[in-house]
C-alpha positions as CSV (number, residue, x, y, z in Angstrom):
1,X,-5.0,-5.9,-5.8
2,X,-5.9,-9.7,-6.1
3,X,-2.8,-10.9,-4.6
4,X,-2.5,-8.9,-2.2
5,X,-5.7,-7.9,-0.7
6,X,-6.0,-11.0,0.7
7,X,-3.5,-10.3,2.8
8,X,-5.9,-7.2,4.7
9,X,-7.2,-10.8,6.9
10,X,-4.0,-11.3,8.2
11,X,-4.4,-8.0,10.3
12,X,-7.0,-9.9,12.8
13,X,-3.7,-12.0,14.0
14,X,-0.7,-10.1,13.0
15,X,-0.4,-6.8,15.2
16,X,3.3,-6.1,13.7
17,X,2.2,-6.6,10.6
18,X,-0.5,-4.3,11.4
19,X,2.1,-1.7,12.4
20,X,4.2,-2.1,9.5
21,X,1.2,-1.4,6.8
22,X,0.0,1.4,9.1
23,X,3.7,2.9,8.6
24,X,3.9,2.4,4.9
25,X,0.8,3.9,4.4
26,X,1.8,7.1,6.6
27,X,4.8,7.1,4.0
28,X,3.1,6.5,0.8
29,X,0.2,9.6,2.0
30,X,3.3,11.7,2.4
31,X,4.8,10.7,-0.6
32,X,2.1,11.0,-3.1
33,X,0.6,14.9,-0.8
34,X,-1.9,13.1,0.3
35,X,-2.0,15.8,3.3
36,X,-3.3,19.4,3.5
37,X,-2.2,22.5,5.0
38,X,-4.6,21.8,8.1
39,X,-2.7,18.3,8.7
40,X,-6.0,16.7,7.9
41,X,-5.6,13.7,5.1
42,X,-6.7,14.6,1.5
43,X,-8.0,11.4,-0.5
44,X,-4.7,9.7,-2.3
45,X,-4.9,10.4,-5.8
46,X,-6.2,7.1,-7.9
47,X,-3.8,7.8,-10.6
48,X,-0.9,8.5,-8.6
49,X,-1.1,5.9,-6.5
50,X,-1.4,3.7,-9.5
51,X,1.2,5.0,-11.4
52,X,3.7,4.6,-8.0
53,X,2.6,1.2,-7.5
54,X,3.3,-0.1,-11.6
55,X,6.7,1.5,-10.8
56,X,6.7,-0.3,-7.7
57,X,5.9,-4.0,-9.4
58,X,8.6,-2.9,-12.1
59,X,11.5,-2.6,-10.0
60,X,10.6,-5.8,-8.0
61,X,10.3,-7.7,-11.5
62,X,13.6,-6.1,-12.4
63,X,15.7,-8.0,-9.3
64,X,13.9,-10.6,-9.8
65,X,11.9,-10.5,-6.6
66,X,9.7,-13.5,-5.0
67,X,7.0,-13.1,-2.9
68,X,8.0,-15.0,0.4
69,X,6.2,-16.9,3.2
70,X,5.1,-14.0,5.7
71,X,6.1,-10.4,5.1
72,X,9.0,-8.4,3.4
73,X,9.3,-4.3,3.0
74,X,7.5,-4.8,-0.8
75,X,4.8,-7.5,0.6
76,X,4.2,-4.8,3.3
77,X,4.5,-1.9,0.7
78,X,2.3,-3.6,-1.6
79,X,0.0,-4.5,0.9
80,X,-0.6,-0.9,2.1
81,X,-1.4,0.3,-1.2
82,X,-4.0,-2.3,-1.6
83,X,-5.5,-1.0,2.3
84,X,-5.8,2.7,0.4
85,X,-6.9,1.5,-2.4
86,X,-10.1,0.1,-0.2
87,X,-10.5,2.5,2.1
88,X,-10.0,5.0,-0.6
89,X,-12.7,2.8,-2.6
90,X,-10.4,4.0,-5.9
91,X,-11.9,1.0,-7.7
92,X,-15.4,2.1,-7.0
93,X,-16.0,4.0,-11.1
């Protein structure tokens, strides 16, 4: 969350990166049944979600990933999860 929150501000200049955290999130809702029956979104599951993104930050370690200048699939990936994490306000106890 700290290193990549900050990222969130880059949305007020970046539409494509808008677009591609907007996508990823779409992907990690449906992958963690974050929808209902009526097509309406359920909230994401904290523990889920965290357990998907440790997994996440484990594989990048394990090929030895860097984070670059501008924006990748993981900084988008990682990114997303940080927007649901807020909007979701999972840190909120």
């Amino acid at each position: 969350m700290t290193a990549f929150t900050p990222r969130l501000a880059e949305f007020a200049f970046e539409p494509g990166f808008v677009a591609a955290v907007d996508q990823h999130t779409a992907m990690l809702r449906e992958l963690l049944y974050a929808q209902g029956p009526e097509l309406a979104p359920w909230p994401v599951d904290r523990g889920e979600l965290s357990d998907y993104a440790l997994g996440f930050l484990d594989a990048l370690a394990e090929i030895g990933w860097r984070e670059p200048v501008g924006y990748d699939y993981a900084v988008t990936r990682l990114t997303a999860i940080c927007w649901l994490v807020r909007e979701q306000g999972l840190l909120k106890v």
